[in-house]
DSSP file (Angstrom, degrees, kcal/mol; ACC not computed):
  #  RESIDUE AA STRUCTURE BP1 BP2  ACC     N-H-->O    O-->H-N    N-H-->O    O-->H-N    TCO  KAPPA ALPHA  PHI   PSI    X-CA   Y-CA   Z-CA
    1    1 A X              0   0    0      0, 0.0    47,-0.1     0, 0.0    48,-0.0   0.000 360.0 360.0 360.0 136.3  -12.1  -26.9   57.7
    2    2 A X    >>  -     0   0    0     45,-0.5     4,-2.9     2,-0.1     3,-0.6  -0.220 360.0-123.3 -68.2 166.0  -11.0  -23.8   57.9
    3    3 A X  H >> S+     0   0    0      1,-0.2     4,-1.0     2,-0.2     3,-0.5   0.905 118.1  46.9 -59.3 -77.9  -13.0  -20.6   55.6
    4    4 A X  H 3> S+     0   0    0      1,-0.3     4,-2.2     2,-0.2    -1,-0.2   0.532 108.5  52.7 -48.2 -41.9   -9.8  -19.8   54.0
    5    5 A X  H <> S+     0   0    0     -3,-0.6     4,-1.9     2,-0.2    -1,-0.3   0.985 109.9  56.3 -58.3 -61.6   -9.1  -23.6   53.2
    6    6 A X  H <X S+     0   0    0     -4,-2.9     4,-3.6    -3,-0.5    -2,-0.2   0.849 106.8  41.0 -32.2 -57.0  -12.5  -23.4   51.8
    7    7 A X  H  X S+     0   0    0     -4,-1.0     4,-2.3     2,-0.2    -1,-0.3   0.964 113.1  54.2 -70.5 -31.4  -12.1  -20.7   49.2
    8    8 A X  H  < S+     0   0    0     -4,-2.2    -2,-0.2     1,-0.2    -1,-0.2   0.928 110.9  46.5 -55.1 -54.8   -8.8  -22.0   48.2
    9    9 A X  H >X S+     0   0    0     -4,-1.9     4,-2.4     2,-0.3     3,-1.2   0.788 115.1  50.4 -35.4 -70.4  -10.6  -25.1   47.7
   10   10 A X  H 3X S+     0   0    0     -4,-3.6     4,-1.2     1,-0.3     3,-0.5   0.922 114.0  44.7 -22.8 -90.5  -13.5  -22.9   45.7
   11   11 A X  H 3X S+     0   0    0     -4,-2.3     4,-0.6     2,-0.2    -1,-0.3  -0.023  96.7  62.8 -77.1  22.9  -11.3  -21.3   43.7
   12   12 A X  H <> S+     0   0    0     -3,-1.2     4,-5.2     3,-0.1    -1,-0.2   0.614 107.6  52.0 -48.6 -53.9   -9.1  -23.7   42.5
   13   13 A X  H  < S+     0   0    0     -4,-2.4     4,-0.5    -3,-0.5    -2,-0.2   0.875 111.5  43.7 -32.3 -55.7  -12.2  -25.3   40.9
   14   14 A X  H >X S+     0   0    0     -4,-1.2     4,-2.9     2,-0.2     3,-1.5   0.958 108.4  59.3 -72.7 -50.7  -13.2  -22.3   39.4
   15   15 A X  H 3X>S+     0   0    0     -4,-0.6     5,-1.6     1,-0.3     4,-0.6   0.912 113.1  43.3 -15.4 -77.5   -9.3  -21.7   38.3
   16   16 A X  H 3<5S+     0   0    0     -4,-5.2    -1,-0.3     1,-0.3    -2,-0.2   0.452 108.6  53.9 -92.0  12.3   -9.7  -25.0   36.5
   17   17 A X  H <45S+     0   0    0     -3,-1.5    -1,-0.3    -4,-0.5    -2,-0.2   0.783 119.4  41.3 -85.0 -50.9  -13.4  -24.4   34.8
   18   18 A X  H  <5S-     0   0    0     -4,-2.9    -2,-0.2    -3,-0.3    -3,-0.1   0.692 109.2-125.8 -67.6 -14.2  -11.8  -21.3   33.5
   19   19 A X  T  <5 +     0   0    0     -4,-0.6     2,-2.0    -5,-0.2    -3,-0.2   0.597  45.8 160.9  86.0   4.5   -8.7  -22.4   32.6
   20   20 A X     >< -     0   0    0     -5,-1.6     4,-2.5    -6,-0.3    -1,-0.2  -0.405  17.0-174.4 -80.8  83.7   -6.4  -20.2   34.3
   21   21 A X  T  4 S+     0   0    0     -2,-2.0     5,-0.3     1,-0.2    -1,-0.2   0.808  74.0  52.9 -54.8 -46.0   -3.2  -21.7   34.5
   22   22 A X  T  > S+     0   0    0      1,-0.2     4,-1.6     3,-0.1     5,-0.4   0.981 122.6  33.9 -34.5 -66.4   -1.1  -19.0   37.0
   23   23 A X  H  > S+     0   0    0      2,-0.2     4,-1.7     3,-0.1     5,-0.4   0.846 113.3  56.0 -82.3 -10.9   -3.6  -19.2   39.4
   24   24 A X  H >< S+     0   0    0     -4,-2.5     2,-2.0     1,-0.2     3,-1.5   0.452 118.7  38.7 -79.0-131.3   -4.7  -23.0   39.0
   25   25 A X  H 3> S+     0   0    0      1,-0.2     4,-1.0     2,-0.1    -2,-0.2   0.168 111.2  55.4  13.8 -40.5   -0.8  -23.9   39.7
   26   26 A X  H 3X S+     0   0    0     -2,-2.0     4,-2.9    -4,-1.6     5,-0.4   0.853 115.5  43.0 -75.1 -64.1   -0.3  -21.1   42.5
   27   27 A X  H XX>S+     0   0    0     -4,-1.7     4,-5.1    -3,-1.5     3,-0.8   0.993 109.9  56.2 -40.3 -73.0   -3.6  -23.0   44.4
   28   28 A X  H 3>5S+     0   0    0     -5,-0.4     4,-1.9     1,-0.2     5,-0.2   0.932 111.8  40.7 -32.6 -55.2   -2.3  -26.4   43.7
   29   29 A X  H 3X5S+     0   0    0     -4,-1.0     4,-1.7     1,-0.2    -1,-0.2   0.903 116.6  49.7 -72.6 -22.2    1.1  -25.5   45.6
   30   30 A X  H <X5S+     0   0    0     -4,-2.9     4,-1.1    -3,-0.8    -1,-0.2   0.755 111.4  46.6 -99.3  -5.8   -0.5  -23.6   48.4
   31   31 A X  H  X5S+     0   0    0     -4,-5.1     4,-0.8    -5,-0.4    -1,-0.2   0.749 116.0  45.2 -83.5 -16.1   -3.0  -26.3   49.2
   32   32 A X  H  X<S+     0   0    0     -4,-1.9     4,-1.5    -5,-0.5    -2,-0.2   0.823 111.3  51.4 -89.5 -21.8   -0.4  -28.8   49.1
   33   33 A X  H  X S+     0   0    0     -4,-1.7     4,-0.8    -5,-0.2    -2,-0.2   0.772 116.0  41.9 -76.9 -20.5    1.9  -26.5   51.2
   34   34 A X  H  X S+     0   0    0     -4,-1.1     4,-1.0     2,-0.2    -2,-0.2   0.746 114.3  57.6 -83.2 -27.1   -1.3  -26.2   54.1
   35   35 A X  H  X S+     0   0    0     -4,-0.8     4,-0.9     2,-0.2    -2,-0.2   0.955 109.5  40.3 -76.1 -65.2   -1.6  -29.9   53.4
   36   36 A X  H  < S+     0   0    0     -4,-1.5     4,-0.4     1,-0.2    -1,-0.2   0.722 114.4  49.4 -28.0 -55.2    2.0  -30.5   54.4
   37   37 A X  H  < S+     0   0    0     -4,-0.8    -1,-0.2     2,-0.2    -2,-0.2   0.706 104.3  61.7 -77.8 -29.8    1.9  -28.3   57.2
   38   38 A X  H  < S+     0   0    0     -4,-1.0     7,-1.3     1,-0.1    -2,-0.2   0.824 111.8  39.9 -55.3 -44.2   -1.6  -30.1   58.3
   39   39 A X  S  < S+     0   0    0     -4,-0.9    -2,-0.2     5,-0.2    -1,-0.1   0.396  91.0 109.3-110.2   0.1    0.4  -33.5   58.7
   40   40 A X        +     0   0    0     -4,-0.4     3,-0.4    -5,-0.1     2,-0.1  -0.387  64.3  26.1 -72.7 161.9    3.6  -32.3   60.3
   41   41 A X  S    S-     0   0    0      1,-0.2    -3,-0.0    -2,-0.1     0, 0.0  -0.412 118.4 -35.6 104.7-171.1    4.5  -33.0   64.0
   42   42 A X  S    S+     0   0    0     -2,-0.1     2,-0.3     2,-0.0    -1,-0.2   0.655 119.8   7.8 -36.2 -51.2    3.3  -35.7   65.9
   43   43 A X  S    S-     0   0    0     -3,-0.4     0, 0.0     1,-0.2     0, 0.0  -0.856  80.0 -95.7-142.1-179.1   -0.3  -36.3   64.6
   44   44 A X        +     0   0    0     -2,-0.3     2,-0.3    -5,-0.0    -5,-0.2   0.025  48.0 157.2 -51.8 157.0   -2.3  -35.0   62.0
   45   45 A X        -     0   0    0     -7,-1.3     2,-0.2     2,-0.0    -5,-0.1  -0.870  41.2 -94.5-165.1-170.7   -4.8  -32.0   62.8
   46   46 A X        -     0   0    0     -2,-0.3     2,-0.5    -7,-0.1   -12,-0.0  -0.775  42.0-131.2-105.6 140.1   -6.9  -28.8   60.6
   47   47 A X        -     0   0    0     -2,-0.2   -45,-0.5     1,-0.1     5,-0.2  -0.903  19.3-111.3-112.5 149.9   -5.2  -25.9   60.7
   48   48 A X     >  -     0   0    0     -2,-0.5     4,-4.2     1,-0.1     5,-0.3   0.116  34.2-100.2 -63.0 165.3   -6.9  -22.5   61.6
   49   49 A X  H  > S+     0   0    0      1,-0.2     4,-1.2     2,-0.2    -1,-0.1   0.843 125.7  49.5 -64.5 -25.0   -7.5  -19.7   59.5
   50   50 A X  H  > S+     0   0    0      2,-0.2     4,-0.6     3,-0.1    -1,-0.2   0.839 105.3  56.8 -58.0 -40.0   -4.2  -18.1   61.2
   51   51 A X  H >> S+     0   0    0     -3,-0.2     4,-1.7     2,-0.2     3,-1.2   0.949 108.0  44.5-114.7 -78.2   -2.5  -21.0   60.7
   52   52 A X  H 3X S+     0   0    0     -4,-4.2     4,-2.7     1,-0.2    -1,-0.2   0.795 109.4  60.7 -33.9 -32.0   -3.3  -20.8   56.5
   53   53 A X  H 3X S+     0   0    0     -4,-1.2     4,-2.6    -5,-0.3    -1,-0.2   0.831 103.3  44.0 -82.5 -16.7   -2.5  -17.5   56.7
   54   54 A X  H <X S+     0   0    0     -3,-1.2     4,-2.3    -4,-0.6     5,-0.2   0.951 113.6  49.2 -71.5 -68.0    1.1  -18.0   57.9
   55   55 A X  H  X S+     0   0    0     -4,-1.7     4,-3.4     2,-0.2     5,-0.4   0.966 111.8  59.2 -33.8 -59.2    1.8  -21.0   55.3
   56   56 A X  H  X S+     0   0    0     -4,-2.7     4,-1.3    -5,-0.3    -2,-0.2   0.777 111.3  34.1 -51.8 -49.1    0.2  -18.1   53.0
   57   57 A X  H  X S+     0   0    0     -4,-2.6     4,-1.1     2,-0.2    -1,-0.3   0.928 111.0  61.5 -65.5 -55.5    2.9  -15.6   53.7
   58   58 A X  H  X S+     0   0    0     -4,-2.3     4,-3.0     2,-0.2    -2,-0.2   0.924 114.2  44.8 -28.1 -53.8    5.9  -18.4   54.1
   59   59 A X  H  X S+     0   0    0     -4,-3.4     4,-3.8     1,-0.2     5,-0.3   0.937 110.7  45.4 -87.9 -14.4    4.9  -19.0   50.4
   60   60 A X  H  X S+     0   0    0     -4,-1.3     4,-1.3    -5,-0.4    -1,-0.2   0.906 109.8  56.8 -70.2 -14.9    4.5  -15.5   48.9
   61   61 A X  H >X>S+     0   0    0     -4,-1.1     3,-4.9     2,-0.2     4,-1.4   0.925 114.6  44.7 -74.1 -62.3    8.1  -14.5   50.7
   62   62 A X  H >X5S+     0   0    0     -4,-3.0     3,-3.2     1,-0.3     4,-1.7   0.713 117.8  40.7 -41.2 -56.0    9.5  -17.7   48.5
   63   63 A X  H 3X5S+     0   0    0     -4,-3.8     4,-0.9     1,-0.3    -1,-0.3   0.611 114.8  49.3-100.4   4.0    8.0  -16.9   45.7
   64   64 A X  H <X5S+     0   0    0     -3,-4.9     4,-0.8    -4,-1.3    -1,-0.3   0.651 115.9  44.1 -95.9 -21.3    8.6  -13.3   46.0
   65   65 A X  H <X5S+     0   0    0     -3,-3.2     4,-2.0    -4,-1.4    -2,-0.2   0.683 107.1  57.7-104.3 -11.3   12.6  -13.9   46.8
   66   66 A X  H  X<S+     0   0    0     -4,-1.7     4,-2.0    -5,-0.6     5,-0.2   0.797 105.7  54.9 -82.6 -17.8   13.1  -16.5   44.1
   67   67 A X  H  X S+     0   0    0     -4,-0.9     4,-2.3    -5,-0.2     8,-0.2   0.934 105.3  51.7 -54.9 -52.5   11.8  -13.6   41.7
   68   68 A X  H  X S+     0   0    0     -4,-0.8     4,-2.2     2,-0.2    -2,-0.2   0.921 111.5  42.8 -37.4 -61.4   14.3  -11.6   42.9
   69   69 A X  H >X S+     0   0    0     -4,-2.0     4,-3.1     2,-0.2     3,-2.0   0.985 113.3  53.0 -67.5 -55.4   17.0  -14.2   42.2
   70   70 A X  H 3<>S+     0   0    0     -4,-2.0     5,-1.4     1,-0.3    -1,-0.2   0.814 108.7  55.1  -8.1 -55.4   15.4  -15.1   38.5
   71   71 A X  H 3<5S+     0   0    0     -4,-2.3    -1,-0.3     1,-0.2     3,-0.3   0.634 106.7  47.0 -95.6 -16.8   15.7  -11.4   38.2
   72   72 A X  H <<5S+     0   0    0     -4,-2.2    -2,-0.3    -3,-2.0    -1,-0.2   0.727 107.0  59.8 -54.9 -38.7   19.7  -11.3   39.0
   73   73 A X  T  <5S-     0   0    0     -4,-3.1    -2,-0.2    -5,-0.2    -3,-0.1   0.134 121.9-107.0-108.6  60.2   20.4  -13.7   37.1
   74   74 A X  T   5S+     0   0    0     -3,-0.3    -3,-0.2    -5,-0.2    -4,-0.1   0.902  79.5 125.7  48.5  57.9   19.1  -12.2   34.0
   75   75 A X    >>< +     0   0    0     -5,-1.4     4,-2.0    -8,-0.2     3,-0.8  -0.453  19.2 159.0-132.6  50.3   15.8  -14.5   33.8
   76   76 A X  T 34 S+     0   0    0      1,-0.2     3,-0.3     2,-0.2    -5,-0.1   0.835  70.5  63.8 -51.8 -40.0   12.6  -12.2   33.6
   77   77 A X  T >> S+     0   0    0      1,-0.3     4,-3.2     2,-0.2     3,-1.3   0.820 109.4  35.6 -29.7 -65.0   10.6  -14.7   32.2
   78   78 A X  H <> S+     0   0    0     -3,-0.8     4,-2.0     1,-0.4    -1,-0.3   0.664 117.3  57.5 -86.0   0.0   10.7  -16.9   35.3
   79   79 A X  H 3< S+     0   0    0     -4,-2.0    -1,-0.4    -3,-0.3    -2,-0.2  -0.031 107.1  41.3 -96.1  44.1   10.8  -14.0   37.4
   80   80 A X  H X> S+     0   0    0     -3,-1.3     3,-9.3    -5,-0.1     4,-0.7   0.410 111.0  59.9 -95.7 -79.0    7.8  -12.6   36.2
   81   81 A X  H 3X S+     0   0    0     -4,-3.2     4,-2.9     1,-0.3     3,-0.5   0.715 111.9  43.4  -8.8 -62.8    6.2  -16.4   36.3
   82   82 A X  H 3X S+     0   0    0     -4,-2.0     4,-0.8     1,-0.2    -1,-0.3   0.732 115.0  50.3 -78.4  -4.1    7.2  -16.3   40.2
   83   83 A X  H <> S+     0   0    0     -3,-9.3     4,-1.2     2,-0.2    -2,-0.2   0.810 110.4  50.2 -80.4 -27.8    5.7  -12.6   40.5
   84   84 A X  H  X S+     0   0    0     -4,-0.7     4,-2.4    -3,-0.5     3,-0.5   0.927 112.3  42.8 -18.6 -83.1    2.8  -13.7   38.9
   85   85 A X  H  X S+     0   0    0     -4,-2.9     4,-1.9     1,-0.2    -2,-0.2   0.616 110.8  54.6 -54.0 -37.2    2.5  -16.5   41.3
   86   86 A X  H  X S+     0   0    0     -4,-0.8     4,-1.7     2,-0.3    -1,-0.2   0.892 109.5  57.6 -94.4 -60.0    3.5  -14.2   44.6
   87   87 A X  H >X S+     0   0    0     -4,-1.2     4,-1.7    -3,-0.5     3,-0.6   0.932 101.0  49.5 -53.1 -58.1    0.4  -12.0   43.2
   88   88 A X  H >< S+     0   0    0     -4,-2.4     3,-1.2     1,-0.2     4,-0.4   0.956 109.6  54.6 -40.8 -74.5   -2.1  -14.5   43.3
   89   89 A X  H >< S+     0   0    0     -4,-1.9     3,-2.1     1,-0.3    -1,-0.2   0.560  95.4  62.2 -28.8 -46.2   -1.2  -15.3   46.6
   90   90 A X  H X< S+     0   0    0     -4,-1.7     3,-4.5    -3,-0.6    -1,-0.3   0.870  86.6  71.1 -58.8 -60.4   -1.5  -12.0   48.1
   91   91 A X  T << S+     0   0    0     -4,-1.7    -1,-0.3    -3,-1.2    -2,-0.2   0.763  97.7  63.0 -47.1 -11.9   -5.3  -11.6   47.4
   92   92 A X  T <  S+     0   0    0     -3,-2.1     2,-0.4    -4,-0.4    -1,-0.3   0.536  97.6  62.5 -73.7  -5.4   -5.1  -14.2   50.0
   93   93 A X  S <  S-     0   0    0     -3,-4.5     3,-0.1   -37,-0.1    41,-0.0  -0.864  85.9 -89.0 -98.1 119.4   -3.6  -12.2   52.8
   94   94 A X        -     0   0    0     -2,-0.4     2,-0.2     1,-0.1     3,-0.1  -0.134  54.0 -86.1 -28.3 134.1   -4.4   -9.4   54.8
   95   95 A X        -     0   0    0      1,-0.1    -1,-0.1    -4,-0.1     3,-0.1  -0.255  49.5-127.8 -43.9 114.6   -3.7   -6.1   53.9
   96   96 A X        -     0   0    0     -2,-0.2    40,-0.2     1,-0.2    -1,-0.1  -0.050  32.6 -98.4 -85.7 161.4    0.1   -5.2   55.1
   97   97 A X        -     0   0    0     38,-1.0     2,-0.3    -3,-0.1    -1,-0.2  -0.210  30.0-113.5 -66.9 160.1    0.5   -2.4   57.0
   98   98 A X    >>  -     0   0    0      1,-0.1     4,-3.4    -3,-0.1     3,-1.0  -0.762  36.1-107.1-114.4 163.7    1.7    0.9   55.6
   99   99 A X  H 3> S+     0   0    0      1,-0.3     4,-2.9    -2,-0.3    -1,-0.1   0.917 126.1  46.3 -66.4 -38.6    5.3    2.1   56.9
  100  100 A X  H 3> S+     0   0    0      2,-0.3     4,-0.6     1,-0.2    -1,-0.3   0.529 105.6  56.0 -75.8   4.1    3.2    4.8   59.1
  101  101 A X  H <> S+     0   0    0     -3,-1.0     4,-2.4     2,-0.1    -2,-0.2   0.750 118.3  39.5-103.0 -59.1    0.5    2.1   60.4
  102  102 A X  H  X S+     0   0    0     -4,-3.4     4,-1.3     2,-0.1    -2,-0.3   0.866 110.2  51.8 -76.7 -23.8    3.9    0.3   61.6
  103  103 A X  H >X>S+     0   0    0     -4,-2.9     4,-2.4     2,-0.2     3,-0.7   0.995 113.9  49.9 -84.8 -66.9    6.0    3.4   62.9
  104  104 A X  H 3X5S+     0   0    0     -4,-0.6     4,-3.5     1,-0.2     5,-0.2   0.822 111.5  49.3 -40.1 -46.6    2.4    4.3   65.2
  105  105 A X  H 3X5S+     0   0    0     -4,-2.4     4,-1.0     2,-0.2    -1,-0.2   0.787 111.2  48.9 -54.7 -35.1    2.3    0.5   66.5
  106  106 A X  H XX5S+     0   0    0     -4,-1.3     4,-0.9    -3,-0.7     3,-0.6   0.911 111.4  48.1 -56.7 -67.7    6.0    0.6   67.6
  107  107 A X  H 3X5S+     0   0    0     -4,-2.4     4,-0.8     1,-0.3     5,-0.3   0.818 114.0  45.4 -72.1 -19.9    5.8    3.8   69.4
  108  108 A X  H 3X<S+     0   0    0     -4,-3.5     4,-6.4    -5,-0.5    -1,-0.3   0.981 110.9  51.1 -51.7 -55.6    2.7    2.8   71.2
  109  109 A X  H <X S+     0   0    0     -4,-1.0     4,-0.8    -3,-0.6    -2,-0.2   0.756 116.3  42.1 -57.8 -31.2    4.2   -0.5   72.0
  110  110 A X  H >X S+     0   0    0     -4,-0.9     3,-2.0     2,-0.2     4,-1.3   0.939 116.9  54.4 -75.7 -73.9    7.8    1.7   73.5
  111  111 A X  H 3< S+     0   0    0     -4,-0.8    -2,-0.2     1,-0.3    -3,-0.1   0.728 111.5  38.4  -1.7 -71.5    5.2    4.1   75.1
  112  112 A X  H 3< S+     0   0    0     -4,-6.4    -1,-0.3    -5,-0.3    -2,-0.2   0.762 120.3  47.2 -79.3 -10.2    3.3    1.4   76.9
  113  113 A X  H << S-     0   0    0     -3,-2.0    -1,-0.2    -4,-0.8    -2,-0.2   0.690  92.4-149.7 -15.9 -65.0    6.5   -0.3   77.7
  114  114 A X     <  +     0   0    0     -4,-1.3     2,-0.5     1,-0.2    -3,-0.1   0.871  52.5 132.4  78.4  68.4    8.2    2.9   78.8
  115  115 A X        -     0   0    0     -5,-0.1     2,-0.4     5,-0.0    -1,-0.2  -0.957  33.2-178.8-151.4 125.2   11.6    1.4   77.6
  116  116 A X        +     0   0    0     -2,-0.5    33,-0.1    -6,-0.1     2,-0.1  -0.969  37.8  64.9-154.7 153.4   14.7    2.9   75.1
  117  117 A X  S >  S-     0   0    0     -2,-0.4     3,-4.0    32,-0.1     2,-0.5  -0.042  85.3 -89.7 112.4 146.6   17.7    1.6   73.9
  118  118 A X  G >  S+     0   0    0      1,-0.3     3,-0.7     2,-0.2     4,-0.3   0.622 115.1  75.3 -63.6  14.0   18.5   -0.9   71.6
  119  119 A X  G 3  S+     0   0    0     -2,-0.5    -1,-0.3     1,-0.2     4,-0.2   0.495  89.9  59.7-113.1   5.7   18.7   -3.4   74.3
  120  120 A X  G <>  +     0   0    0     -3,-4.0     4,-2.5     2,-0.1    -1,-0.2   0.348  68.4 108.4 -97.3  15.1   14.7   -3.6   74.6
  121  121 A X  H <>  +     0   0    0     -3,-0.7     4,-2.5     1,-0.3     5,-0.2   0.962  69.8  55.3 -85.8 -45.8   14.5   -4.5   71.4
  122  122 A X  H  > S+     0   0    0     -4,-0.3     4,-0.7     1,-0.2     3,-0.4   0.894 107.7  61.6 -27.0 -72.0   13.5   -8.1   72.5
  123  123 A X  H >4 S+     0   0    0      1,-0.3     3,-1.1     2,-0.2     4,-0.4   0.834 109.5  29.9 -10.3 -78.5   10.6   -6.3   74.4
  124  124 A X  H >X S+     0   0    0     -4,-2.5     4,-3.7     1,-0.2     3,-1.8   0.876 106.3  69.7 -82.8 -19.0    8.9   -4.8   72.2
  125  125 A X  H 3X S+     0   0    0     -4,-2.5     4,-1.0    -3,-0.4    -2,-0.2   0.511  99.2  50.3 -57.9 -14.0    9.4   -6.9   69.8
  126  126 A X  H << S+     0   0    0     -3,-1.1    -1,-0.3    -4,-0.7     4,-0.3   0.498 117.6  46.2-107.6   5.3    7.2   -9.7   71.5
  127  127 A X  H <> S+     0   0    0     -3,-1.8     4,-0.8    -4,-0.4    -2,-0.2   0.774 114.8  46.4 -70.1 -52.4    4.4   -6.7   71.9
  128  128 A X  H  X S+     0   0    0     -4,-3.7     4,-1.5    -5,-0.2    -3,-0.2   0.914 104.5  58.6 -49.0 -60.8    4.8   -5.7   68.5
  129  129 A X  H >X S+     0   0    0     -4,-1.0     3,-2.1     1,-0.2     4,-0.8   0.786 101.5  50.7 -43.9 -88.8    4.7   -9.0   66.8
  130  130 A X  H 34 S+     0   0    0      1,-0.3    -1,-0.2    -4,-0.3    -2,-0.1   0.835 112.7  50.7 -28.8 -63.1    1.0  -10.5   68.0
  131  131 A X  H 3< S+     0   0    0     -4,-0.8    -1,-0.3   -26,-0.1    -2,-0.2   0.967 116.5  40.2 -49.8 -48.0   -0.7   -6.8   66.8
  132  132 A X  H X< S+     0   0    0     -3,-2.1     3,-0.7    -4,-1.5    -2,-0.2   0.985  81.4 146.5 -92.7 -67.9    1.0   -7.0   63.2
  133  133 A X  T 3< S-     0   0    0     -4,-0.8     2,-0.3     1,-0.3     4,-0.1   0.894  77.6  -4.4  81.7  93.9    0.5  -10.9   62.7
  134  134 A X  T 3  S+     0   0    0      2,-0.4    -1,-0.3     1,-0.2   -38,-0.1   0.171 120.3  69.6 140.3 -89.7    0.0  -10.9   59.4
  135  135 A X  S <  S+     0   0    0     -3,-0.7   -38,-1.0    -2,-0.3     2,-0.4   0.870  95.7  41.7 -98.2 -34.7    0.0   -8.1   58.1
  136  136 A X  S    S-     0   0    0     -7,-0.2    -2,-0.4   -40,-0.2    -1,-0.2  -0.914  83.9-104.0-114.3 145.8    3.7   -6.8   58.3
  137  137 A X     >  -     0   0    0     -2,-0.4     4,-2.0     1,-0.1     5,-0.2  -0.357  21.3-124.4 -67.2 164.9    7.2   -9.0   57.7
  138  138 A X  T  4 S+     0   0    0      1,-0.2     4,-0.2     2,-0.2    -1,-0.1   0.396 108.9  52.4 -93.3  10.1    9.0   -9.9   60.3
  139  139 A X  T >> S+     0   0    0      2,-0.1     4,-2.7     3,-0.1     3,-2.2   0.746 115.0  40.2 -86.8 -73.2   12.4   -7.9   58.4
  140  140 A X  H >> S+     0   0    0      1,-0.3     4,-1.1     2,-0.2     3,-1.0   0.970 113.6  51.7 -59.9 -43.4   10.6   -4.5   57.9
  141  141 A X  H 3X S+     0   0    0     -4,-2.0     4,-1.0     1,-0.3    -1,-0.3   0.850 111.4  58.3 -63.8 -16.2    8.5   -4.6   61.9
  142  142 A X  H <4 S+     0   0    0     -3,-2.2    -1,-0.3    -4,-0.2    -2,-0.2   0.787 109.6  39.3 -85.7 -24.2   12.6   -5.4   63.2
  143  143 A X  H << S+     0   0    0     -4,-2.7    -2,-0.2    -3,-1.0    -1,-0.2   0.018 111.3  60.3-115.0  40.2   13.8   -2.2   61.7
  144  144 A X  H  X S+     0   0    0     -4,-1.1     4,-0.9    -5,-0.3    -2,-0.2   0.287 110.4  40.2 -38.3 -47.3   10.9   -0.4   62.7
  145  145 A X  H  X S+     0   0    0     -4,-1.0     4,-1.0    -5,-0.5    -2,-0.2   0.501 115.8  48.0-106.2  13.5   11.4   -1.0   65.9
  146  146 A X  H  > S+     0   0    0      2,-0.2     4,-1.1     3,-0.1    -1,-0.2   0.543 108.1  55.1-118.4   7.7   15.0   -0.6   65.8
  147  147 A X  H  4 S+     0   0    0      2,-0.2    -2,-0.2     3,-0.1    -1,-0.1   0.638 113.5  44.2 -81.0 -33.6   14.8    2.7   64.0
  148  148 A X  H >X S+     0   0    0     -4,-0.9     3,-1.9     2,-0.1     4,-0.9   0.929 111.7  49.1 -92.2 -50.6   12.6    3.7   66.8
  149  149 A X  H >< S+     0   0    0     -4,-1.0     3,-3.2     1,-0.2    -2,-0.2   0.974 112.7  51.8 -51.8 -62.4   14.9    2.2   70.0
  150  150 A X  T 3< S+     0   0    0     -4,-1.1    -1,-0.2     1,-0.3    -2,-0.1   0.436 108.4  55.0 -53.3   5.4   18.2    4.1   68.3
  151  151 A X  T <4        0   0    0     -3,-1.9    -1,-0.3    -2,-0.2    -2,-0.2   0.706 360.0 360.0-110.6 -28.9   16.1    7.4   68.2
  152  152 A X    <<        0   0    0     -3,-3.2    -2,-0.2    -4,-0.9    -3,-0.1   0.603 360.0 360.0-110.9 360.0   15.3    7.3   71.7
């Protein structure tokens, strides 16, 4: 099992000795969403600690755009509830990149490349991608790097 599996595992337990409903609920859905993801495809198998962390992100985006909607349609409550929820998650994640952390990693990635115009974008994008993993969305590292191609 992966380490990551483990602590969720860990701390769900402790969640429910303490009584902490946000994060006892938040656990529950992301071990049943790696649980899900565990049994799709063909056969069964453990997924890597990459592999949790990817499920991990998939569910903070949801819970992080259904806040959003909650919070158009005049529903702080349950958009707090899902900001809540989003938060917890995060302590599960690697630290995202800061906007200057991504800007440097594009322009290496054009650098070593030696490539401009928006019609590399593809290019770098499959350099870029594997480095941030992770750590940046896949939104903001595509206009990063198409903020950087249109410059040059």
């Amino acid at each position: 099992m992966s380490a990551l599996k483990e602590k969720l595992k860990a701390d769900l337990t402790a969640a429910l000795k303490n009584r902490d409903e946000v994060r006892l609920r938040t656990i529950r859905m992301a071990l049943a969403a790696v649980n899900v993801e565990e049994v799709a495809g063909k056969e069964a198998r453990e997924l890597t600690d990459d592999e949790v962390v990817k499920v991990l992100t998939k569910e903070a985006k949801k819970r992080r755009e259904a806040a959003e909607a909650f919070g158009n349609a005049g529903r702080a409550e349950q958009a707090q509830a899902e900001l809540d929820e989003q938060a917890v998650l995060e302590e599960y994640l690697p630290a995202q990149l800061s906007d200057e952390e991504l800007t440097r990693i594009v322009d290496a990635a054009v650098a070593e490349l030696g490539v401009s115009g928006p019609q590399a974008m593809g290019q770098v994008m499959k350099v870029v991608n594997p480095k941030v993993a992770g750590r940046a969305e896949g939104g903001r590292v595509a206009a990063a790097v198409r903020t950087r191609l249109a410059a040059s």
